[in-house]
FILUMVO-542869 format. One record per atom (N, C-alpha, C): residue in one letter; x, y, z. Coordinates in steps of 0.1 Angstrom, whole numbers, plus 5000, padded with zeros to 4 digits. Layout:
<sites>
AXYZ;...
</sites>
This chain:
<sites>
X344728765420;X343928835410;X343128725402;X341628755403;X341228625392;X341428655379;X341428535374;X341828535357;X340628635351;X341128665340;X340528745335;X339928735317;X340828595314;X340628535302;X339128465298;X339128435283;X338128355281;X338428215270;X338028115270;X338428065261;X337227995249;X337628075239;X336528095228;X336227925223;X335027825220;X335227745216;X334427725199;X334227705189;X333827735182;X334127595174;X333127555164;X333227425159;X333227475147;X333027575135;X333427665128;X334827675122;X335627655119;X336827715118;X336927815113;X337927935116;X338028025115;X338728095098;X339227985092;X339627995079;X338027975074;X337227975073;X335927955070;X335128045066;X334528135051;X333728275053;X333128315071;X332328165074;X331628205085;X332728205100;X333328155100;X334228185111;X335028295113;X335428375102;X335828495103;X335028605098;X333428605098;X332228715098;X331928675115;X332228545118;X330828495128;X331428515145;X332828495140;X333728455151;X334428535154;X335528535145;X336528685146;X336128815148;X334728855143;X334428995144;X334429045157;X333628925166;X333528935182;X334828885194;X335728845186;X336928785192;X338128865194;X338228905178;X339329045179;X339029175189;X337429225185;X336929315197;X337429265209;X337029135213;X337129105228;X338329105232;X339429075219;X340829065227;X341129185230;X340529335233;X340929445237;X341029505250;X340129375256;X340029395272;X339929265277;X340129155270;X340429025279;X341428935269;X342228845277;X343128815267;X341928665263;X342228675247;X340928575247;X341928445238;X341628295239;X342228215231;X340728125227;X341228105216;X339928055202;X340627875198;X339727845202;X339927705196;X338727635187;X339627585175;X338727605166;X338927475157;X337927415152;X338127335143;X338327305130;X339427325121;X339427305110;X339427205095;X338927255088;X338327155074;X339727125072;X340426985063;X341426985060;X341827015047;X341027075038;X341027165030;X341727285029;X341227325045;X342327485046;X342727485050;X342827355057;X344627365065;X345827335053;X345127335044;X346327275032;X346727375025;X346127485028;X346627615022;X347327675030;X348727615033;X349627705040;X349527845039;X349627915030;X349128115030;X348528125038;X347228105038;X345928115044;X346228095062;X346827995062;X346327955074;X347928025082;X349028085077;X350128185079;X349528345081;X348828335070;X348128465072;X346828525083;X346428385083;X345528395098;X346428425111;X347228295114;X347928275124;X348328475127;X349128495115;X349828635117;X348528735122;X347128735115;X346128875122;X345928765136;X345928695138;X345328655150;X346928725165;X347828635162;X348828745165;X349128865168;X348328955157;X348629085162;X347629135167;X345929035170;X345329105175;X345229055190;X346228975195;X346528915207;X345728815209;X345028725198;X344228615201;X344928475201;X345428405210;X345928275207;X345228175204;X345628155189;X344928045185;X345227915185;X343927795194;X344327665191;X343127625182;X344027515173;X343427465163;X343827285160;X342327215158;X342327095158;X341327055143;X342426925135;X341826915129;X340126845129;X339326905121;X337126865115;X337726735110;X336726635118;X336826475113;X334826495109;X334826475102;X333726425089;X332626335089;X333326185092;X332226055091;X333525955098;X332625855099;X331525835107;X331125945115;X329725955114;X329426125121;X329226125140;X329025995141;X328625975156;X330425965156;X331125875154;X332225875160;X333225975158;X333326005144;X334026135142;X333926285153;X333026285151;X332526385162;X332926375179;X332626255184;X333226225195;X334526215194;X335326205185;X336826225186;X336826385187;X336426435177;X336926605180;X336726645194;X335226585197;X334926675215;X335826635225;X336726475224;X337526435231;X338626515227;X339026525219;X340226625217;X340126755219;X338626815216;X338826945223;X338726945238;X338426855246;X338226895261;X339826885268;X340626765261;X342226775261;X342926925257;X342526975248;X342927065242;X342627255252;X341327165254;X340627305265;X341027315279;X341427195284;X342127175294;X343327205300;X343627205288;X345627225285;X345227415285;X344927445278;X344427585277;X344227625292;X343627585300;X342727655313;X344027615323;X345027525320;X345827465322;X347127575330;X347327665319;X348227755316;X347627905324;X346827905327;X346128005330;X345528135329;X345028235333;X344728395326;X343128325325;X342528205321;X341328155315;X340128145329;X339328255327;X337828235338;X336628215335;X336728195318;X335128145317;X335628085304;X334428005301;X334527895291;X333427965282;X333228015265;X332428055262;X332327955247;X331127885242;X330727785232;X329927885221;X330427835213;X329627865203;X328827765197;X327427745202;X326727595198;X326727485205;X326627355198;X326227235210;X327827135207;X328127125199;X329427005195;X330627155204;X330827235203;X331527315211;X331127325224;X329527305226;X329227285243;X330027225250;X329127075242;X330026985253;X332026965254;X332127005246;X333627015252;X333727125261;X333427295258;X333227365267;X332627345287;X331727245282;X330927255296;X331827135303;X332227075299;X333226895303;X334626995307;X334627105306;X336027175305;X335727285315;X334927345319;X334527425325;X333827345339;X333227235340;X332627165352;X334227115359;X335227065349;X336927045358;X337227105361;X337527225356;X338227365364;X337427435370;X335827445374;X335927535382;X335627705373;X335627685360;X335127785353;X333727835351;X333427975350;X332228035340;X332227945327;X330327895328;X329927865311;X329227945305;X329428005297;X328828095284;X328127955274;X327027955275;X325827905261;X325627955255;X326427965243;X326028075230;X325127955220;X324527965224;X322927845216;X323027835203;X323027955192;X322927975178;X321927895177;X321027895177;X319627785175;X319227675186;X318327615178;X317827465185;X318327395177;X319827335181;X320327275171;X319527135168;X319427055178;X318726925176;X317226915165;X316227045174;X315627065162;X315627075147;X316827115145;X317227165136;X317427045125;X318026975135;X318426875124;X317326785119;X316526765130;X315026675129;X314026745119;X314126915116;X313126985110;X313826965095;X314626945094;X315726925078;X315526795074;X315226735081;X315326565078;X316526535077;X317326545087;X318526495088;X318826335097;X317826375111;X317626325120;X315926285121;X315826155133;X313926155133;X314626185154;X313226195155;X313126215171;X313626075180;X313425965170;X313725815179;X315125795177;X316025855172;X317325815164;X318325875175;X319525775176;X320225805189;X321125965184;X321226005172;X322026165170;X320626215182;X319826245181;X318826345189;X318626315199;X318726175206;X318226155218;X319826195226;X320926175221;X322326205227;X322326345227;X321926445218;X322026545216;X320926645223;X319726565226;X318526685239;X319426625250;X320226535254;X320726475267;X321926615270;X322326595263;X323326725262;X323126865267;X321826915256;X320827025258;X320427035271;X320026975279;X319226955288;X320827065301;X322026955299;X322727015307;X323727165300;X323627145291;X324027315284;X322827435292;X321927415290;X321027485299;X320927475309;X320627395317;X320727405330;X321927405339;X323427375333;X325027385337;X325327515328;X324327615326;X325127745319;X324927845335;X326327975332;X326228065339;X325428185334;X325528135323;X324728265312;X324728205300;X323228235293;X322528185279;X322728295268;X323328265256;X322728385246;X321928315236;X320828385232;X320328365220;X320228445213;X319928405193;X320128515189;X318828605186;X317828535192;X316428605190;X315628625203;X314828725206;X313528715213;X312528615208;X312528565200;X311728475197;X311928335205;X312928265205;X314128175206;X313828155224;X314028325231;X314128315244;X312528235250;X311328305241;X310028275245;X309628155251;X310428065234;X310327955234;X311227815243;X311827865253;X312627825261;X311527745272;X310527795276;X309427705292;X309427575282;X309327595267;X309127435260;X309827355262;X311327415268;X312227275259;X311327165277;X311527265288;X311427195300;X312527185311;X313327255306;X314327255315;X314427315327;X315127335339;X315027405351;X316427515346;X316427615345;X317527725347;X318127745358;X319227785361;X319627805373;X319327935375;X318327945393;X318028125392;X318928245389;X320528225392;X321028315390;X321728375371;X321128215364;X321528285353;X321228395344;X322428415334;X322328525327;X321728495313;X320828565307;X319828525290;X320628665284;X320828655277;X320428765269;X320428755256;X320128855244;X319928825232;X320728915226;X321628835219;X322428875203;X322428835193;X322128925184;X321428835171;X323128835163;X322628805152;X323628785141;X324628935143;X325428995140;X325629115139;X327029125125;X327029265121;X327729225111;X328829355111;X330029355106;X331229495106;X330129545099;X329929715107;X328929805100;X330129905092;X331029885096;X332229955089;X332429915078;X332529815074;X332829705060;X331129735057;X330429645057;X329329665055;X328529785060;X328829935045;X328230015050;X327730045032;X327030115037;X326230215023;X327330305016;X327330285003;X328430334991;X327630374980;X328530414970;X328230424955;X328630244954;X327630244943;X328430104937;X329230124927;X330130004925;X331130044921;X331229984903;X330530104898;X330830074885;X331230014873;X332829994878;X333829904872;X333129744873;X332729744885;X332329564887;X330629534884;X329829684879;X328529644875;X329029624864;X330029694854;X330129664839;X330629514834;X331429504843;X332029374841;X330429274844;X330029244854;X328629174856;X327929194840;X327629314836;X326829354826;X325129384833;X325529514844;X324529544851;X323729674852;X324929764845;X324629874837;X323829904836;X322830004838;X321630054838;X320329954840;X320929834846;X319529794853;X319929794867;X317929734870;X317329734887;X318029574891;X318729564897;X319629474902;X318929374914;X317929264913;X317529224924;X318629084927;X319129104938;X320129014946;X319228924950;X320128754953;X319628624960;X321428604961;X321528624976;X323128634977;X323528484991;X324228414987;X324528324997;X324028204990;X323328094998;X323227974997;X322127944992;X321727854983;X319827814983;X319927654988;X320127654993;X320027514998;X320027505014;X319627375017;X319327355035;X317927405036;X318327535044;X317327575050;X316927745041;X317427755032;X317027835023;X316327755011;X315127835013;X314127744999;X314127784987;X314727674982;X315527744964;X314327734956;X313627614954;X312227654946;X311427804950;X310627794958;X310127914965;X310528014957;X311928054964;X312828194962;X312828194946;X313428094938;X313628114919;X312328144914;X311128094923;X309828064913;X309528254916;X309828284929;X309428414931;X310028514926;X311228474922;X312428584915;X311528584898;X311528494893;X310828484878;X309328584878;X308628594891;X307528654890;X307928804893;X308928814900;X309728944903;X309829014884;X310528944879;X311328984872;X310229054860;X308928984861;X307728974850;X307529124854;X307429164869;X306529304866;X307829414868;X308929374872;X309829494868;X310829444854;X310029494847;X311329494831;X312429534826;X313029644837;X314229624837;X314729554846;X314729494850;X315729404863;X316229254858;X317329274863;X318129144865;X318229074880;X318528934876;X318728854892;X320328834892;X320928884904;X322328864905;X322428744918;X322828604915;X323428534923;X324828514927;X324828574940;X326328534944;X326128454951;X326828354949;X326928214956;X328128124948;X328728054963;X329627934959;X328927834953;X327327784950;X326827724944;X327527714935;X326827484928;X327427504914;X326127584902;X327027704899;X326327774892;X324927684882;X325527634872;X325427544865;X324227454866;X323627404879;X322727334885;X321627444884;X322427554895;X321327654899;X320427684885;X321727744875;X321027824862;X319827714854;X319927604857;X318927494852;X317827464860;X317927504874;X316527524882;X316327654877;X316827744875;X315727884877;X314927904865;X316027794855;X314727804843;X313827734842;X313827624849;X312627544850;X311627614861;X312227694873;X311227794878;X310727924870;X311027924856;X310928034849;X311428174849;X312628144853;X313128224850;X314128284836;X314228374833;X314628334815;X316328414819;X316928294811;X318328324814;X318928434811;X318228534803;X318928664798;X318328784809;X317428714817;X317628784833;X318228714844;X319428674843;X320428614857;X321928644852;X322028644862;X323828694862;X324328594872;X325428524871;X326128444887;X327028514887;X327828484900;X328728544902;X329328444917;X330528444916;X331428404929;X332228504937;X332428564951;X333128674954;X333228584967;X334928654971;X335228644986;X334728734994;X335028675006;X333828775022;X334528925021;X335528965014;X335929065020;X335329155005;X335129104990;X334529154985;X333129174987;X332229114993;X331029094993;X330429204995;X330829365004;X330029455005;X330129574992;X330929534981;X330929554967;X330029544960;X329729354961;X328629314953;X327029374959;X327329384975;X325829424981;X325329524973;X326029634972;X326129784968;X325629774957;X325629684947;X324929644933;X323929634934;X322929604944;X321529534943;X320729664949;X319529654945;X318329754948;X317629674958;X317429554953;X316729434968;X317129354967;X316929304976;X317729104979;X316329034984;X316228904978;X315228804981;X315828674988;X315128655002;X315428535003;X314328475016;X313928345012;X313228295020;X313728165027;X313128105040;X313828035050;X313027975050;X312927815056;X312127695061;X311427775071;X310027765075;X309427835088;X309127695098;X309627685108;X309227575114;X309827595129;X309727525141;X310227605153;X311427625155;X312727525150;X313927555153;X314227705148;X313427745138;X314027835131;X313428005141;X312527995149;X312428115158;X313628115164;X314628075163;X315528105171;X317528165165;X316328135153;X317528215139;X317728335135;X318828395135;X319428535126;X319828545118;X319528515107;X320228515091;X321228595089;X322428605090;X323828655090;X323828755075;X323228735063;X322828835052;X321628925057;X320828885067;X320328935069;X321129145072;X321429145083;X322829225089;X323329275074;X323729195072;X324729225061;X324329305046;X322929275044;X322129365031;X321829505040;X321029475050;X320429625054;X321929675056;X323029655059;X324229735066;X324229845052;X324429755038;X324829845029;X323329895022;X322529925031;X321329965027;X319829915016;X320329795011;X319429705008;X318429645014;X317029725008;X315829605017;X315829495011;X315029415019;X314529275017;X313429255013;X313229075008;X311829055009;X312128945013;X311428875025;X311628775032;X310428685037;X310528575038;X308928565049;X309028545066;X307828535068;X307928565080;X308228445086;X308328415103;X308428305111;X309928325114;X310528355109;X312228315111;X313028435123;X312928375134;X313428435149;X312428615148;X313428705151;X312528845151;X312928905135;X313828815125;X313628895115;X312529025109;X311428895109;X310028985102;X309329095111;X309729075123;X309029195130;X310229315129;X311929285127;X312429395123;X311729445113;X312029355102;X311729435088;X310529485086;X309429455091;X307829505088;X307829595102;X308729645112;X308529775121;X309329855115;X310129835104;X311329945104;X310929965086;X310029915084;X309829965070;X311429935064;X311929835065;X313329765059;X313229715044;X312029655039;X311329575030;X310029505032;X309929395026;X308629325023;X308229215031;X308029175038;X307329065046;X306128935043;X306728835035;X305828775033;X304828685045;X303828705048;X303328635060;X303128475058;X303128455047;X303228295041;X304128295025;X303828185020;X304628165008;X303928114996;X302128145003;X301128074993;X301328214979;X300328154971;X299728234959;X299628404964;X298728384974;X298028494977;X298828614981;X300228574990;X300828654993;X301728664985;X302128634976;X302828634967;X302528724960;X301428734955;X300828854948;X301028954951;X300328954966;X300129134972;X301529174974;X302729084977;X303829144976;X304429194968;X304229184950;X304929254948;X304529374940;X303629424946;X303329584941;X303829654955;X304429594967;X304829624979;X306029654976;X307129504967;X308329554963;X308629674954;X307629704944;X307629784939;X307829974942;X307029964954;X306930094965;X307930104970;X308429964976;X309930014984;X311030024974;X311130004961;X311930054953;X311630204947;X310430244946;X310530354941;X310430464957;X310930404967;X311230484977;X312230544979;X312830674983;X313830734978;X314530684996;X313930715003;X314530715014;X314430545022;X314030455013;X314030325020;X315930305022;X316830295016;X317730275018;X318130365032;X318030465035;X318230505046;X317930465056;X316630385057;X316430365070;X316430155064;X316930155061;X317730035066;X319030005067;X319930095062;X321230125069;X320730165088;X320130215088;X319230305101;X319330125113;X318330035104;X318329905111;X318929895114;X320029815104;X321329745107;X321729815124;X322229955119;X323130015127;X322429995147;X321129965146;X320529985158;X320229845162;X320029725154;X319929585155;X321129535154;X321829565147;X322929395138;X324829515142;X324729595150;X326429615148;X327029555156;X328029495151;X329329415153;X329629455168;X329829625168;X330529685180;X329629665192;X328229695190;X326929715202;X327229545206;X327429445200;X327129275202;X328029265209;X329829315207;X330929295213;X330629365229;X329829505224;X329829545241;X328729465251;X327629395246;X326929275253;X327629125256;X328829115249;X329028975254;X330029065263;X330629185263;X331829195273;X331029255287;X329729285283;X329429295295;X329029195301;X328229085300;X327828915304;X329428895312;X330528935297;X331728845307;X332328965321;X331829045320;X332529135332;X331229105342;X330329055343;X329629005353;X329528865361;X330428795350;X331028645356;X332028655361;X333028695353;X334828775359;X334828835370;X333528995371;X333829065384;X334929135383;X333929275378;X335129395377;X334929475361;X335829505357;X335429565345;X336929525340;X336629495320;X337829435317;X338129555311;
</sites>
């Protein structure tokens, strides 16, 4: 009988907000028809919270996922890093070792190459779950330049993640277009397909908000405009604060609610130097499992992205997550197929740049989709037809019932 297992690789760890929205949501699904084991890398931070990491172990347990886990080395970044991939292809080995395991599936490029180095020994299916142009990524941030050995080690890589894959996911049509660029040869028989970000439409669904926690906020009878998550990296914190202050000028009742692990403190001292007046902001900190609480508070959410090429191949994980609980957006354009969701589904507002000009005409646009009675509907409507958890889980189990052979 061929195996019928997968073994999840993820550089993420799963004590992580994003590893248990990004990872687990598709992992626990999958453990229902294939036995799946997750190896994962963890911060030493949460491995220090014994609870946490007892209370993982136990849902992972009951939802038949075995989990292996290795400790995140930090810096030196070139060597650190090559420790973890050396220890995960040991680790991945041992795994495929024991058997049940017929495809190798990555999340990303530092999980590739252990995946692909682990999968080319045994004789396994590789799954490329891309999550972007990572290299780009790092060169468009100014992390990296193009002559610098992180990028030149890292398209070396790329080159065989694509061309040594059985099957590619990305999370956009945008992302796939741009693929004749990088120059690679594909192998004819592989598999592409596209999964974007997806989010629990079950958790993240459309409610009453919850009262108790607008009073406490002090949100009470205002228009609640949300900037939820990160402003930093590749979220543009000037931009977004300078635009929230112009927001705030033509609707007079509204507040700006930030939830973010940011240091509040910094933030609240940029937004007033972007003009925004402190007796319109509210912070706030919430765990992932409150977060579709806080969504339910906001009328809109604002947030804007670097536009540059790595980024056509991006799915903003809030993204999913605001339309689930019915919240449009206002976003700009360029970033993977976001903006053609949101500007075909009448979701929210689409900025086509981030100059003066559009700036303007957008926000008598925001204004319309707030006094729309039925915009909330049809961006719950989105979500449900783009971004569900369940539709994403039945695309990777189909990809893997086409490398396995057979139905799991």
């Amino acid at each position: 009988m061929r195996a019928r297992g997968a073994l999840y690789v993820t550089y993420d760890g799963l004590l992580e907000p994003l590893g248990e929205s990004q990872v687990l949501g598709y992992v626990e699904r999958l453990a229902r028809s294939y036995p799946m084991s997750v190896l994962s890398f963890e911060k030493p931070a949460d491995l220090a919270d014994r609870a946490r990491v007892s209370r993982m172990e136990g849902r992972l347990a009951g939802s038949g996922v075995r989990w292996i886990r290795r400790r995140y080395h930090k810096r030196p970044m070139l060597p650190a890093t090559g420790y973890d991939i050396a220890r995960g292809v040991v680790a991945g080995l041992a795994a495929v070792g024991r058997g049940a395991i017929g495809l190798v599936h990555v999340r990303g490029y530092v999980p590739g190459a252990i995946g692909l180095s682990v999968a080319r020994a045994t004789g396994r299916a590789f799954v490329f779950d891309m999550r972007g142009f990572w290299p780009e990524e790092k060169v468009d941030a100014g992390h990296w330049t193009r002559e610098g050995t992180p990028y030149r080690l890292a398209k070396r890589w790329e080159r065989r993640f694509f061309e040594g894959a059985d099957a590619i996911v990305s999370l956009t049509d945008a992302g796939v277009k741009r693929f004749p660029e990088l120059g690679y040869r594909l192998r004819p028989d592989v598999l592409v397909d596209v999964i974007p970000t997806c989010a629990d439409l079950a958790q993240f669904a459309p409610g009453p908000p919850d009262r108790a926690l607008a009073a406490r906020l002090g949100l009470e009878g205002r228009r609640v405009v949300g900037c939820v998550g990160t402003l930093s990296n590749w979220y543009l914190r000037e931009p977004t604060l300078r635009y929230l202050a112009k927001l705030v000028r033509v609707l007079p009742d509204a507040v700006v609610l930030f939830v973010t692990r940011e240091d509040h403190g910094a933030l609240r001292a940029d937004a007033g130097r972007a003009g925004l007046p402190a007796s319109r902001a509210v912070f706030a900190r919430a765990e992932f499992a409150e977060m579709p609480a806080y969504l339910r508070l906001l009328d809109v959410a604002v947030f804007f992205i670097k536009m540059c090429f790595s980024k056509t191949a991006s799915a903003p994980t809030r993204l999913a997550e605001l339309l689930g609980v019915g919240v449009p957006v206002v976003i700009n354009d360029g970033i993977g197929d976001s903006g053609a969701i949101v500007r075909d589904h009448e979701a929210g507002v689409v900025l086509p740049q981030l100059d003066a000009a559009s700036v303007a005409a957008s926000l008598p646009a925001v204004r319309r989709v707030l006094d729309d009675p039925q915009a909330r509907a049809r961006c719950a409507a989105t979500a449900r037809r783009y971004f569900d958890v369940d539709e994403g889980t039945a695309r990777y189990a189909r990809l893997y019932d086409r490398l396995l052979g057979g139905r799991g």
